[in-house]
PDB file as gemmi writes it, atoms N, CA and C in Angstrom:
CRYST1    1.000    1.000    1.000  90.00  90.00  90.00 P 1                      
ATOM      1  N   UNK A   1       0.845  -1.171   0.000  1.00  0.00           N  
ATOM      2  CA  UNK A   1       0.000   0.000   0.000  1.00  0.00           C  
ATOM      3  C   UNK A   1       0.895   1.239   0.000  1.00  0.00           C  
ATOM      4  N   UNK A   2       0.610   2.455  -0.864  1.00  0.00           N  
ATOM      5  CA  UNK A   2       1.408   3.952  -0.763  1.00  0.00           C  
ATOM      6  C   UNK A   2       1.212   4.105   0.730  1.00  0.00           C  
ATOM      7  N   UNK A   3       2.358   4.894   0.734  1.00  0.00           N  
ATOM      8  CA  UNK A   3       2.408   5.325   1.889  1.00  0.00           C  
ATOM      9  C   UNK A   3       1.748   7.112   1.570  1.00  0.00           C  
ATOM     10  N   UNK A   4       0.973   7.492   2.632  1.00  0.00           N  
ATOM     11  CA  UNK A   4       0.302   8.704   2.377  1.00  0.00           C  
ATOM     12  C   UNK A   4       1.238   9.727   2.209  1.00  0.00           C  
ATOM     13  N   UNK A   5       0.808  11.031   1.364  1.00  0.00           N  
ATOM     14  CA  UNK A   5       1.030  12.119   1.340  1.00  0.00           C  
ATOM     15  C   UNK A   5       0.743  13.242   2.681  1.00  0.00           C  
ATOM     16  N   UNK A   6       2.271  13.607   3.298  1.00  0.00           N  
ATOM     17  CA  UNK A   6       1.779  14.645   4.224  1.00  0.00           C  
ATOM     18  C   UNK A   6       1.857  16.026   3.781  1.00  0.00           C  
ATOM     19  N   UNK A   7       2.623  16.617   3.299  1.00  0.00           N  
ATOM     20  CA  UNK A   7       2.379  17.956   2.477  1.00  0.00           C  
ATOM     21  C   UNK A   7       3.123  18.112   1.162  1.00  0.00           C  
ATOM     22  N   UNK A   8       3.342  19.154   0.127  1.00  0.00           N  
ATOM     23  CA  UNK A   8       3.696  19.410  -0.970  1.00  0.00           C  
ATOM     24  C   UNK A   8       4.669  20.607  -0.406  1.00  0.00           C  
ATOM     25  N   UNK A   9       5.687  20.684  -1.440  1.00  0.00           N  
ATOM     26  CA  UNK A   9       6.682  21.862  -1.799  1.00  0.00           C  
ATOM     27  C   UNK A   9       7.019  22.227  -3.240  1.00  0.00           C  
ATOM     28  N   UNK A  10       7.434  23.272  -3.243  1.00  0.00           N  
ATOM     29  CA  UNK A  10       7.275  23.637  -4.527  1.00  0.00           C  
ATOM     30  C   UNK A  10       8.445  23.357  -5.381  1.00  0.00           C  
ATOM     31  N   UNK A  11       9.037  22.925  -6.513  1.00  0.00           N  
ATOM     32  CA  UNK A  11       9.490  22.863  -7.299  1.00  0.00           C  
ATOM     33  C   UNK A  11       9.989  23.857  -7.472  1.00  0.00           C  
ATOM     34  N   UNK A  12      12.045  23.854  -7.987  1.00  0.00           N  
ATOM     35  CA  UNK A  12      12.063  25.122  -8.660  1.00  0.00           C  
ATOM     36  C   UNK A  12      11.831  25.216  -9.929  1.00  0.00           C  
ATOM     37  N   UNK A  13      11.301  25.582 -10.042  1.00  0.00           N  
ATOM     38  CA  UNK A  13      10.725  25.488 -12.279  1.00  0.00           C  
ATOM     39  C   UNK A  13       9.643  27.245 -12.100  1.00  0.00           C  
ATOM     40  N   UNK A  14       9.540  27.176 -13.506  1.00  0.00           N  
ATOM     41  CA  UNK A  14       8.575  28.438 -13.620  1.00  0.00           C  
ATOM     42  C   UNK A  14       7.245  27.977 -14.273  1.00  0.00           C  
ATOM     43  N   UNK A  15       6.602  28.519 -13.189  1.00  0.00           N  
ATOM     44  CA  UNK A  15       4.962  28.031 -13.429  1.00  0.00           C  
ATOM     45  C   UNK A  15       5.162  28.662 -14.868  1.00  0.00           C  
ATOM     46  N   UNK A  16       3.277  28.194 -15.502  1.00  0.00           N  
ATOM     47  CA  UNK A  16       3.463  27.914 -16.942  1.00  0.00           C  
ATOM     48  C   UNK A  16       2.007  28.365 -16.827  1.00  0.00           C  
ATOM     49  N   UNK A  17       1.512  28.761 -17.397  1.00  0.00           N  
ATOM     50  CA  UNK A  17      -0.025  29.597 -18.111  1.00  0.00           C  
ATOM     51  C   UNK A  17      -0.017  29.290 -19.508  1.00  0.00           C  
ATOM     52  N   UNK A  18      -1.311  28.164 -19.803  1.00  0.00           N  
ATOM     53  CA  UNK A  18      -1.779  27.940 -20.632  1.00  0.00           C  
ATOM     54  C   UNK A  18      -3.007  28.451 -20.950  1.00  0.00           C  
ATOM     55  N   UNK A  19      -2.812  29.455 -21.877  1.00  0.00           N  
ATOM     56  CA  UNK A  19      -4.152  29.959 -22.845  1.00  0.00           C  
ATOM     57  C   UNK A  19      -4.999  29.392 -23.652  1.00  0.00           C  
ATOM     58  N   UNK A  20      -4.576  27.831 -23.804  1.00  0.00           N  
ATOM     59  CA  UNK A  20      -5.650  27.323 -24.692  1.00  0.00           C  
ATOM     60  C   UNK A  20      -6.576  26.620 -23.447  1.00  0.00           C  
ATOM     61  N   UNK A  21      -5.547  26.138 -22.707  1.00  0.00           N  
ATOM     62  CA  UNK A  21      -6.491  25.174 -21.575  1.00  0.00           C  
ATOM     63  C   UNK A  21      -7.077  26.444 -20.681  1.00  0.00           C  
ATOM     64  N   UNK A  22      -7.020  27.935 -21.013  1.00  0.00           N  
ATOM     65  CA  UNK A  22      -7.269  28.553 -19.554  1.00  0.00           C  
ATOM     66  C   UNK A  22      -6.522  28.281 -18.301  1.00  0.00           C  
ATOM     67  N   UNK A  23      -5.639  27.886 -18.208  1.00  0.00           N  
ATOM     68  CA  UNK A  23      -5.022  27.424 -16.698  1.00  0.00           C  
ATOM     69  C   UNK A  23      -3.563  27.232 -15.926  1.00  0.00           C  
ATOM     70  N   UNK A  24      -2.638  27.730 -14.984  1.00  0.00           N  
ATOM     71  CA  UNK A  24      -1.808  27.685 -14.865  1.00  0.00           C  
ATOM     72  C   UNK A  24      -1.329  26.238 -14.630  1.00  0.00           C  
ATOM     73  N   UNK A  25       0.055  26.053 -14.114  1.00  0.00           N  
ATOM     74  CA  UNK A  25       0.886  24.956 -13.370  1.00  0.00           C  
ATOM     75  C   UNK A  25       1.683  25.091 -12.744  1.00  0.00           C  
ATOM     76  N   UNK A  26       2.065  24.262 -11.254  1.00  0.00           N  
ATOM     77  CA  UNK A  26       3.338  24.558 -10.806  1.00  0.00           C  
ATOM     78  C   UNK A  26       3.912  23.514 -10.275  1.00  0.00           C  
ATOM     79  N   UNK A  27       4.789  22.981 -10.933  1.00  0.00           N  
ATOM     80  CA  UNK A  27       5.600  21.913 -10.577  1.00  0.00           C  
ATOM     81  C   UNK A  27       5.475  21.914  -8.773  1.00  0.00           C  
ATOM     82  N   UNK A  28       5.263  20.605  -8.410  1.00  0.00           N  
ATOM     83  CA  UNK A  28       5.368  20.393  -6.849  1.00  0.00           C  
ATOM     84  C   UNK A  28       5.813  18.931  -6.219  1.00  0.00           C  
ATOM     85  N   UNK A  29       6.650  19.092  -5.283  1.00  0.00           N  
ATOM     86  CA  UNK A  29       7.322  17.801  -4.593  1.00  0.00           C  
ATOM     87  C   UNK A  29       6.441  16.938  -3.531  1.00  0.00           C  
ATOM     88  N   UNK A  30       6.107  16.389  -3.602  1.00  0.00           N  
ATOM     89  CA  UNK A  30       5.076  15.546  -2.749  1.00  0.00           C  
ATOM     90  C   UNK A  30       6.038  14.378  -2.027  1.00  0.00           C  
ATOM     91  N   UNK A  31       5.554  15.586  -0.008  1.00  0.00           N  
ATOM     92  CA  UNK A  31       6.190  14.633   0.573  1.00  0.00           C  
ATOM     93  C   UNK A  31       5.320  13.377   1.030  1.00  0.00           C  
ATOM     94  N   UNK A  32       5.672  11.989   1.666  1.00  0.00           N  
ATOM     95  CA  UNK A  32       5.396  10.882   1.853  1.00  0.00           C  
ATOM     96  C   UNK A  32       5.476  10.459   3.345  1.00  0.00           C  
ATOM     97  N   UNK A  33       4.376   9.975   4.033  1.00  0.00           N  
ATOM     98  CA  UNK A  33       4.858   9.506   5.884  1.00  0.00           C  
ATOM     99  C   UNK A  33       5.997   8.516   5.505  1.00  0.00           C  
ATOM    100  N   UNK A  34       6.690   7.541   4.827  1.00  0.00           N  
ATOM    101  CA  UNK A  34       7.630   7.129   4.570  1.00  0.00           C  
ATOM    102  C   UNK A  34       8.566   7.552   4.250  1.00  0.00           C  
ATOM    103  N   UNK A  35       8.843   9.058   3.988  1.00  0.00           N  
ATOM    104  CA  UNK A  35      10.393   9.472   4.008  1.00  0.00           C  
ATOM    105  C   UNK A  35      10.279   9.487   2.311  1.00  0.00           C  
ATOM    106  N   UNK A  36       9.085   8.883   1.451  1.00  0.00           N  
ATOM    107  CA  UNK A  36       9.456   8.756   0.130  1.00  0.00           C  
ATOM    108  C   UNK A  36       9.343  10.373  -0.432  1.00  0.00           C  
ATOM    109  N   UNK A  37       9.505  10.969  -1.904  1.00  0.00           N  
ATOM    110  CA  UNK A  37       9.014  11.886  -2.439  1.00  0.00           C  
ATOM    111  C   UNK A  37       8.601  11.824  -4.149  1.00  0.00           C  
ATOM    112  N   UNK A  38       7.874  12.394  -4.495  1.00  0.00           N  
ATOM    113  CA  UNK A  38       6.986  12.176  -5.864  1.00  0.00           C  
ATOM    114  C   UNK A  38       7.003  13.462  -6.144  1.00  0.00           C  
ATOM    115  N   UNK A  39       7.313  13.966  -7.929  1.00  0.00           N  
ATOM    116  CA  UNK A  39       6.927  14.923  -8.310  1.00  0.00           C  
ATOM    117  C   UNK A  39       5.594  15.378  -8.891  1.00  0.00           C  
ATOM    118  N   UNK A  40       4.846  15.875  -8.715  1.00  0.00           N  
ATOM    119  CA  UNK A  40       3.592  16.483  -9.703  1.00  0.00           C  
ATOM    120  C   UNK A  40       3.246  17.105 -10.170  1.00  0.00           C  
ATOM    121  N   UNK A  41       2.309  17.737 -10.838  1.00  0.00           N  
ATOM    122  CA  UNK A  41       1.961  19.006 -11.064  1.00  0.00           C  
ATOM    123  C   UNK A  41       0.585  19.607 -10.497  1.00  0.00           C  
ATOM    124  N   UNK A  42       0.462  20.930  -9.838  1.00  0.00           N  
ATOM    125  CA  UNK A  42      -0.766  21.653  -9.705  1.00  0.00           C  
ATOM    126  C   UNK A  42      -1.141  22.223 -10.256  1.00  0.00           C  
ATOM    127  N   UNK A  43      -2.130  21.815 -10.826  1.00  0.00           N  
ATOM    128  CA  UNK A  43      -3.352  22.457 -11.755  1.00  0.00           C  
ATOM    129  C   UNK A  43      -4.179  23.704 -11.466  1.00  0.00           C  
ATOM    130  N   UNK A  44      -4.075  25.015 -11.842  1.00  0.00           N  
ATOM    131  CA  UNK A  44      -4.621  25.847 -11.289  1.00  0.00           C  
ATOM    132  C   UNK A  44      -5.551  26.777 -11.950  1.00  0.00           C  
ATOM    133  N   UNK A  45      -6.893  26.712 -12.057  1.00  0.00           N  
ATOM    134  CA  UNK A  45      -8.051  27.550 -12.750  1.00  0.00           C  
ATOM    135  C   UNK A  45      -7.645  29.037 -12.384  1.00  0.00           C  
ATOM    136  N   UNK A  46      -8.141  30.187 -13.570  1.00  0.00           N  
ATOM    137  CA  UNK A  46      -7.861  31.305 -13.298  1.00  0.00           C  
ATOM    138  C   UNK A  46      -8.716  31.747 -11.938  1.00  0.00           C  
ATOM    139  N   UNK A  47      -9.554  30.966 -11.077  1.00  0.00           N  
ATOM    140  CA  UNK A  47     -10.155  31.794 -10.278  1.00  0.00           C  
ATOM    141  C   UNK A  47      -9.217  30.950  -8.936  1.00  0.00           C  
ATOM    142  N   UNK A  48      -8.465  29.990  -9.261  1.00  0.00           N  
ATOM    143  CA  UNK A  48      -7.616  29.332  -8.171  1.00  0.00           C  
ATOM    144  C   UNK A  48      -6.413  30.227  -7.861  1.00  0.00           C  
ATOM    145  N   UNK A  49      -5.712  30.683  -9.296  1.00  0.00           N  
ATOM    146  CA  UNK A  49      -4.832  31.843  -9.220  1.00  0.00           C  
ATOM    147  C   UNK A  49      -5.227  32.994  -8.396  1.00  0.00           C  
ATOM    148  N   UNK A  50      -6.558  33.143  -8.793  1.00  0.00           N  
ATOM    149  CA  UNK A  50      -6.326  34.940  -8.156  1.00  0.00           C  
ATOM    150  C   UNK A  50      -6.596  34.374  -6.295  1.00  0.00           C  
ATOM    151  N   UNK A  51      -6.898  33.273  -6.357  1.00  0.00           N  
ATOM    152  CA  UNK A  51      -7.352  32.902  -4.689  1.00  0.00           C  
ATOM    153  C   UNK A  51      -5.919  32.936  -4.345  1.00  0.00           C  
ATOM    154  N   UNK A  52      -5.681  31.823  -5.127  1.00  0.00           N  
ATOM    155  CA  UNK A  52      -3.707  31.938  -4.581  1.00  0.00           C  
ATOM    156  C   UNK A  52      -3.131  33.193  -4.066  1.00  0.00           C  
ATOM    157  N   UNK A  53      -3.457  34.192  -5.082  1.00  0.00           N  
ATOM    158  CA  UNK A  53      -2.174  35.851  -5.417  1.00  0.00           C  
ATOM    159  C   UNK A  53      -3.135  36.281  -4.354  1.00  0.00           C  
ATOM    160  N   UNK A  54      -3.981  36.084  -3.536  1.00  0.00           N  
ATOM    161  CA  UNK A  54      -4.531  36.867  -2.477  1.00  0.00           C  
ATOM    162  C   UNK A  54      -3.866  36.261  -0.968  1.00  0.00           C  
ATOM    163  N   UNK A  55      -3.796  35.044  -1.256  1.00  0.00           N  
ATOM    164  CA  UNK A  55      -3.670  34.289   0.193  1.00  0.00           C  
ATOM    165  C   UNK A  55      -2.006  34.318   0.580  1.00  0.00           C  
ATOM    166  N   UNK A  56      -1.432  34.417  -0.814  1.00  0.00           N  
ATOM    167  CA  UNK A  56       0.314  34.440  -0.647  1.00  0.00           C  
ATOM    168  C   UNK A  56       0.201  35.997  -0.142  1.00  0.00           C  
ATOM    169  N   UNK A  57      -0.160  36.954  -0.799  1.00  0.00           N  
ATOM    170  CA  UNK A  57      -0.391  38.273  -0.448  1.00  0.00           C  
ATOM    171  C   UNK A  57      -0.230  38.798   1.210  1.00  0.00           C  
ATOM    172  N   UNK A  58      -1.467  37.747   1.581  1.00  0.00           N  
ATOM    173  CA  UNK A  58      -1.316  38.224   3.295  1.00  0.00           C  
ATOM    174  C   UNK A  58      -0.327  37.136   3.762  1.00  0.00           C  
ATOM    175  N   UNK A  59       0.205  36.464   3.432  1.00  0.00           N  
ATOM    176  CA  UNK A  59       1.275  35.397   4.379  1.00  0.00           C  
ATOM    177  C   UNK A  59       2.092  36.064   4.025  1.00  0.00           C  
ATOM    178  N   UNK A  60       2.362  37.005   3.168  1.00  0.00           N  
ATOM    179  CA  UNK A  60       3.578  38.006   2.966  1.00  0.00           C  
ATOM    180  C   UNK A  60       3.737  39.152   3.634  1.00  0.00           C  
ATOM    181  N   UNK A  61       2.210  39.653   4.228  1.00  0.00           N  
ATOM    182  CA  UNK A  61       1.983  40.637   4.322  1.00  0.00           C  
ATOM    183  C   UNK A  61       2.849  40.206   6.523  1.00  0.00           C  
ATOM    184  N   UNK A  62       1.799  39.357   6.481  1.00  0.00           N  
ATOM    185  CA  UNK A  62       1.802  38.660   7.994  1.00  0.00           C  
ATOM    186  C   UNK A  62       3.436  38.528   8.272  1.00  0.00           C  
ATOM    187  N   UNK A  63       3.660  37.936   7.286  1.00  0.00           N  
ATOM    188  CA  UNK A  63       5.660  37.333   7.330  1.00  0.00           C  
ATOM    189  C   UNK A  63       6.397  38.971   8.005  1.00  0.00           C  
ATOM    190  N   UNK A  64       6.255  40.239   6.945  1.00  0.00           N  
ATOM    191  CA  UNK A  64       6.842  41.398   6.652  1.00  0.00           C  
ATOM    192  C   UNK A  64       6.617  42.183   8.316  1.00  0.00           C  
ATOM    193  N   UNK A  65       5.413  42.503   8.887  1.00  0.00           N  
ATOM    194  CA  UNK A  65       4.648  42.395   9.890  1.00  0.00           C  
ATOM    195  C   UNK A  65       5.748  41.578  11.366  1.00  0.00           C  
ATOM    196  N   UNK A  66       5.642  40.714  11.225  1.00  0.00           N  
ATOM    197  CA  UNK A  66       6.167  39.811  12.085  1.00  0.00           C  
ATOM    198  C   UNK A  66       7.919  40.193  11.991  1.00  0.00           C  
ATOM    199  N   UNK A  67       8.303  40.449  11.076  1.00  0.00           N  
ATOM    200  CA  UNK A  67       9.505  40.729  11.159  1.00  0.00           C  
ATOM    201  C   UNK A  67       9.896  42.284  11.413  1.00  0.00           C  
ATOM    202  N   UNK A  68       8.842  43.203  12.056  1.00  0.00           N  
ATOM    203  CA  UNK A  68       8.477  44.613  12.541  1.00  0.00           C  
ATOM    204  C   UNK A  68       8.344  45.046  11.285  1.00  0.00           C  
ATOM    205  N   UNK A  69       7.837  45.160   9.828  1.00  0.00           N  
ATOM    206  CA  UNK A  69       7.920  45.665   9.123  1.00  0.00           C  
ATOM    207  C   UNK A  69       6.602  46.490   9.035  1.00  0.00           C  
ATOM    208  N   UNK A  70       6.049  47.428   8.037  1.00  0.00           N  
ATOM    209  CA  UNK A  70       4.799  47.993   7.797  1.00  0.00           C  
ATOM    210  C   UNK A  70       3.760  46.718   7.744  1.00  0.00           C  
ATOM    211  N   UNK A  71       2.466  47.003   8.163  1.00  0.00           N  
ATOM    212  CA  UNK A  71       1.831  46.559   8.483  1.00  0.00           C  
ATOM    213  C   UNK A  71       0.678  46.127   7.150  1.00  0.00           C  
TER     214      UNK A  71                                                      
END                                                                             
């Protein structure tokens, strides 16, 4: 039996936007409770993107913040 997936990391590669499919990608490392790792790809709809560019937004914002920066 696989051993489960506990979280993903990102790949260094440059995401990719496809205009015919509508949709981005971003290479990602899939870690394993066994120590194993798998590469994949994330599939991302233009309304997954803009969710993304909002949510990285404030973990950037929070990160900058936390390190005494503007708020």
């Amino acid at each position: 039996m696989p051993s489960r997936p506990t979280h993903a990391t990102l790949l260094v590669t440059d995401a990719v936007y496809d205009p015919r499919a509508k949709q981005g990608s971003v290479a990602i490392l899939v870690h394993h409770e066994d120590g194993g790792r798998s590469e994949a790809v994330l599939i991302l709809t233009p309304a997954d993107l803009e969710r993304l560019h909002a949510q990285t937004g404030r973990i950037l914002a929070d990160h900058e913040h936390s390190r005494g920066g503007a708020p």
